[in-house]
N, C-alpha and C positions, 0 to 999 in steps of 0.2 A: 159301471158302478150304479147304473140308473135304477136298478133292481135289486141292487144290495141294503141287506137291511144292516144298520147299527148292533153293536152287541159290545157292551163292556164289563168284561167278569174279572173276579175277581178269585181265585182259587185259595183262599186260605186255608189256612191248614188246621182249624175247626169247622169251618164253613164254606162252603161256594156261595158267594152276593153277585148277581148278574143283572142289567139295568140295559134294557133291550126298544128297539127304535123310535120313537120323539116320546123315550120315559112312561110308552104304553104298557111293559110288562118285568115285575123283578120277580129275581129269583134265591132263595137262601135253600140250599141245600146242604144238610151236612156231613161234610167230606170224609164219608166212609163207604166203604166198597168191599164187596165178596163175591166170589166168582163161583159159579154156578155149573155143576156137571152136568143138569139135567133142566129140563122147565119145573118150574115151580107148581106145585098143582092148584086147579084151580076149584074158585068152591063153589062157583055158580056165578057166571057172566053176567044175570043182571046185578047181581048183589056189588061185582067187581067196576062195573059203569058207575055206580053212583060214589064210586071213591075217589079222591083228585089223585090225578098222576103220580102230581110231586112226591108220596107220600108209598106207591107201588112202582117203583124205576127199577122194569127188567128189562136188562137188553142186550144185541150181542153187540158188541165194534166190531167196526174190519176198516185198519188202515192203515198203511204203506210206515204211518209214524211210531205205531207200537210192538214192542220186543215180543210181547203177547197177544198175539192177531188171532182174529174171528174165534175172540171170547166172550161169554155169556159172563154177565152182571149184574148181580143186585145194584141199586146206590142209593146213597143214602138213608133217610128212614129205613128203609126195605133192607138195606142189608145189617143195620144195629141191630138187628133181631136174630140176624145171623150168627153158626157160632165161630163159621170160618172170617170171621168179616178184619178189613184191615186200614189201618188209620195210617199217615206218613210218623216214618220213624224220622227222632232225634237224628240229627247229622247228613242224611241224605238230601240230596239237590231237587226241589220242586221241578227244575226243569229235564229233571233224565230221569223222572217217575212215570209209567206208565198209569200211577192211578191221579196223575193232575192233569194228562191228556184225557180218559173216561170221564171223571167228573165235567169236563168243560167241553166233550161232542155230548155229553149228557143236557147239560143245561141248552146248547145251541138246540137240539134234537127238540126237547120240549118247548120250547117257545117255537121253532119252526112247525110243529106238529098244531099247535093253536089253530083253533078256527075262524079265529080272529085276521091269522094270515094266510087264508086259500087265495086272495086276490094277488096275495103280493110274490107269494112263490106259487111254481107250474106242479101240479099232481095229477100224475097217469097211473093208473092200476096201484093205488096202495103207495106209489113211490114221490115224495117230497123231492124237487129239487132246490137247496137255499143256498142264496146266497149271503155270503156276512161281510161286511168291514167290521176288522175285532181289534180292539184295546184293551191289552190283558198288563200283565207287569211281570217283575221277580223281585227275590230279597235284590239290595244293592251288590251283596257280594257275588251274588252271582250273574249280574252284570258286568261288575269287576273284571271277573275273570273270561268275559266274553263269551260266557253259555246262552244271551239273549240270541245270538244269531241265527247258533243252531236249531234253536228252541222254534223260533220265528218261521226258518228254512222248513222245515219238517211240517208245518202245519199250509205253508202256500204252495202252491203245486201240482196237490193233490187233494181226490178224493177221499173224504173217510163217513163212511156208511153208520146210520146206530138204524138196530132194525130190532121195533118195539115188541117185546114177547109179552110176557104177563102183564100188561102193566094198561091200567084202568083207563079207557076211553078210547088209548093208541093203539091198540094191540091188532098187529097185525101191516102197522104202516113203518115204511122204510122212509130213511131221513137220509139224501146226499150231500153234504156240505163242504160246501169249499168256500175257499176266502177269496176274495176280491183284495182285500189291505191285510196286514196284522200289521199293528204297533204295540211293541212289547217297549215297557216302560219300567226303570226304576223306580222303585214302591217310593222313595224317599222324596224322589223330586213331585211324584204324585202326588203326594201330601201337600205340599208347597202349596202346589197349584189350589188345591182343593181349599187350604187355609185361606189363600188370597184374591179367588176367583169367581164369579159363577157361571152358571150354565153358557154363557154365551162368551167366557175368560174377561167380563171388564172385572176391572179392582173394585173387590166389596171391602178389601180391608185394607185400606191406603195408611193407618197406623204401622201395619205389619212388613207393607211392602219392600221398605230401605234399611228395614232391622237385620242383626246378627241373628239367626233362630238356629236351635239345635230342634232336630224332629226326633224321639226318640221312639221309633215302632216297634213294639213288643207284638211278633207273632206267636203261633205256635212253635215251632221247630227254627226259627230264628229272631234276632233284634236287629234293625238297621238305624244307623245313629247319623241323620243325614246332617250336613255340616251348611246352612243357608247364607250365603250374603253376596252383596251386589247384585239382589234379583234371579240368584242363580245358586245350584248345587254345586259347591265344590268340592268335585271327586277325589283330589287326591286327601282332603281332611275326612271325608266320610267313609263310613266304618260298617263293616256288616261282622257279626259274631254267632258262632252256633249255640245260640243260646236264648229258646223259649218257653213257652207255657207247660208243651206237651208232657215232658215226663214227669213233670211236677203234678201234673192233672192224673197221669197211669200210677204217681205212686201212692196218689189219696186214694182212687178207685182200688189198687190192692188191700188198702190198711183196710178200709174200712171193707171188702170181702172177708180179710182175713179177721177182722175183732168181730164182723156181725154176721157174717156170711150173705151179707145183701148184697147182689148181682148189679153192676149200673152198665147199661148196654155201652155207651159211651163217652167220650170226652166231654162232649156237648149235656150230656147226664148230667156231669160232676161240674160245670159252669153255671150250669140252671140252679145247681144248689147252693153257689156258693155267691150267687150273684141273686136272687130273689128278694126283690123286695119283703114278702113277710116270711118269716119262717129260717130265714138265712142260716145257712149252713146245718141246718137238722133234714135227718132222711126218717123215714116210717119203718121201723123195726118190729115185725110182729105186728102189726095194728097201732105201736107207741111210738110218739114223738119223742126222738132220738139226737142229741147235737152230737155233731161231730167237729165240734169248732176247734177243739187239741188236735187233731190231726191238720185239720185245712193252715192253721195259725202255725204251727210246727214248720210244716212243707213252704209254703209258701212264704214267711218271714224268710226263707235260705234263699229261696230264689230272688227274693227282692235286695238281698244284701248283693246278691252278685249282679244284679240288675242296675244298684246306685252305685257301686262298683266302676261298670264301665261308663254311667253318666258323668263320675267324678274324673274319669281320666279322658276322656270326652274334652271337657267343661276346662281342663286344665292344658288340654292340646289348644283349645281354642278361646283366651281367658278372656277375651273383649263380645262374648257372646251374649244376649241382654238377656236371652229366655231360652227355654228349653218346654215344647210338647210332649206331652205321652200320648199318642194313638194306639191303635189295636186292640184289637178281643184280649191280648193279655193286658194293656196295661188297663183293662176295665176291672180284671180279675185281681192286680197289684196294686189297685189305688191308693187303696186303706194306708197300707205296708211302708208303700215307696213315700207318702206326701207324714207319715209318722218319723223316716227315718231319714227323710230331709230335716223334718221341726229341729230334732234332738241331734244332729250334725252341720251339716253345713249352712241350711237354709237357703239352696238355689233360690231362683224365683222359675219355678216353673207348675205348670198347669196342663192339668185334662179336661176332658170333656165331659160336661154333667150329662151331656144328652147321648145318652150308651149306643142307641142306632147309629146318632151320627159318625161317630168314634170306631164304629165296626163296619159301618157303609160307606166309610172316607174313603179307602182305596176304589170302589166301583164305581164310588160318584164322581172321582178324578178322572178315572180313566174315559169315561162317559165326556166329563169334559171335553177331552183332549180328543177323543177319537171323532166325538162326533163335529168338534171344530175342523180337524182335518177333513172330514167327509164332507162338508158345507163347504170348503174351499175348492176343492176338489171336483165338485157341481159346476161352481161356477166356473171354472177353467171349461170344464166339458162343454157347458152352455153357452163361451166364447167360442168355443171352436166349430160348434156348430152351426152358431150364428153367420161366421166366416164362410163357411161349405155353404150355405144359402144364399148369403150373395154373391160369392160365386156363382 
C-alpha cells in the first residue's frame, strides 16, 4: 500500500467529484458518455495541447468488469456535444451500469496521467502503472440489497486499462489501474460523517453528534432518507426510493426544445439555468432573453411534492427525530420548492446548505474522510510490522 495513492470519487449522477491523495488534485466531470466507432478527428495537435484534458476525454476501457469491453469513449464535456451521447436512466442500479464503471477508470486515468505524479507511479513506453486505495459509495438501497459487494469484487482483482486516444496532452498514454483497497460506502452514513467530522474524523460538530438527524439526499436517479441516532445509521429505519432530479431535468430540456426549439446538451445545461445566480431560469432565444420559469416551477413544484411526501412519512416512522438535512445537487435544485411547502404545511425544522459546493461535494469529501483514515491506519500497521522484521 506503500505506493498507492488515495482517491475518493464520487459518481453522481449529474456529476463525477473525485478528491485525489493529501487533497492535491479534484475532479468534476459531468456524468455523460458516448461511445465512439471511430477516433475522433483531429484538427491540429498543437492547437489540441493547449486544451485541459478534463474537457477532451477520449478513451478506450478494457476491463474484465465491463459488459462492453475494449470500447472507445467520449466522457464528459466531450461527449455533451455528442448526438449519440448517454446520461443514467430513472430506475436503473448505479452499481450494474457500465457507464459509472467508465466515468470512474476515467477520472482515476486522468489524475494518474498528471505529471504531477511520474514519481509516484512507474512509466515504461507510454504505459502508467497506478496504484489506488478507492472510497466510492452507493445509493443506501442498493446497499440494502447487497449490490456493494459485487460492485466492490469486480473492481479488486483486476486490471482495467483506459488508453488515452484524442484527448489533450494524454494522447497516446495507457493507464493500468488496480486497487490495492475499495471501500464502497453507503451515501447516507457518508453524510454523517461528513456533517460531524473532519479531515482527520475529530467532532467539529459535537451539538449534532448525540442528535436524532434525518439525512435526506436528493440525487439524480435516486433519494436516500438515512435515519441517524446513537452515533450511527440505522439500517433497518433508512430508506432509499427511485426517485430523483433526472427526469424532471429531461422533461424541462424537452418543453423547452419543443416551445423554443433551443437544443441544451445536457442535464448539467438545464441546472446551470436553473440554479444561476443572475439570470435564473431564462435561456437566449434568438439573441433574446427568454424565462422559462412556467416550465422549471411547473416541473419541479411535482417533484418536490413527492419529495416532502416521502420526508413526511420518514419524519412520522421516526417522530422523536429533532431535524432533517437536505444534501445533494437535487436538493440544491428543490430548495426554493421543499423549504416553501414546509412554511405552508407542516413546518419541519429542517435545513440545507447555503454553501452549494459544499452540498454537491459532501459525498467525495466523506469518502476522502473515511478512506483516507483507513489508509493512515493501515500505514501504521505496515510500519509496525516492519519495525518487527528489523529487529528480528
Amino acid at each position: 500500500m506503500a505506493d498507492s495513492r488515495i482517491a475518493a470519487i464520487d459518481v453522481g449522477n449529474d456529476s463525477l467529484k473525485g478528491v485525489f491523495g493529501k487533497l492535491d488534485y479534484e475532479l468534476n466531470i459531468p456524468n455523460v458518455i458516448a461511445q465512439d466507432i471511430e477516433d475522433r478527428p483531429i484538427i491540429g495537435i498543437e492547437e489540441l495541447d493547449k486544451q485541459d484534458p478534463v474537457d477532451g476525454i477520449h478513451i478506450r476501457v478494457h476491463s474484465p468488469a465491463l459488459m462492453d469491453n475494449n470500447t472507445i469513449y467520449r466522457v464528459g464535456n466531450l461527449a455533451t456535444k455528442s448526438g449519440n451521447s448517454t446520461e443514467l436512466d430513472p430506475g436503473s442500479n448505479k452499481s450494474e451500469e457500465d457507464q459509472t464503471l467508465v466515468m470512474l477508470f476515467a477520472a482515476l486515468a486522468l489524475d494518474a496521467a498528471r505529471d504531477e505524479n511520474k514519481k509516484q507511479f512507474k512509466k515504461t513506453n507510454n504505459v502508467i502503472e497506478a496504484n489506488y486505495t478507492l472510497g466510492t459509495g452507493l445509493p443506501l438501497r442498493e446497499v440494502k440489497e447487497g449490490k456493494d459487494v459485487g460492485y466492490r469484487s469486480q473492481l479488486l482483482g483486476s486490471v482495467h486499462q483506459v488508453e488515452f486516444l484524442v484527448t489533450p496532452k494524454y494522447q497516446g498514454i495507457k493507464v493500468n489501474i488496480k486497487f490495492d483497497e475499495v471501500k464502497v460506502y453507503p451515501e447516507g452514513f457518508a453524510a454523517f460523517i461528513n456533517l460531524v467530522m473532519d479531515n482527520d474524523l475529530n467532532v467539529i460538530n459535537k451539538e449534532l453528534i448525540d442528535k436524532r438527524i434525518l439525512i435526506q439526499d436528493i440525487g439524480g436517479l435516486s433519494t436516500d432518507v438515512a435515519v441517524i441516532k446513537n452515533r450511527k445509521v440505522d439500517d433497518d429505519k433508512a430508506q432509499g426510493f427511485n426517485l430523483g432530479v433526472s427526469e424532471s431535468l429531461d422533461m424541462i430540456r424537452e418543453e423547452i426544445f419543443s416551445r423554443y426549439g433551443v437544443e441544451l446538451d445536457s442535464r448539467s445545461d438545464v441546472v446551470e439555468i436553473i440554479t444561476k445566480k443572475n439570470d435564473r431560469n431564462h435561456i437566449m432565444v434568438k439573441g433574446s432573453r427568454t424565462s422559462v420559469h412556467d416550465i422549471v416551477d411547473r416541473i419541479l413544484l411535482e417533484l418536490a411534492k413527492k419529495q416532502y411526501r416521502h420526508l413526511r412519512n420518514v419524519w412520522q416512522r421516526n417522530s422523536q427525530s429533532e431535524i432533517c438535512y437536505f444534501i445533494g445537487g437535487g436538493s440544491i435544485v428543490l430548495k426554493d420548492y421543499l423549504k416553501t411547502l414546509n412554511n405552508n404545511l407542516d413546518g419541519y425544522n429542517i435545513d440545507f446548505f447555503e454553501d452549494e459546493k459544499e452540498s454537491v461535494w459532501m459525498m467525495a469529501n466523506a469518502y476522502y474522510k473515511l478512506i483516507s483514515d483507513f489508509y493512515n491506519k493501515n500505514q501504521k500497521v505496515q510500519q509496525k510490522e516492519e519495525e518487527k522484521l528489523v529487529k528480528k
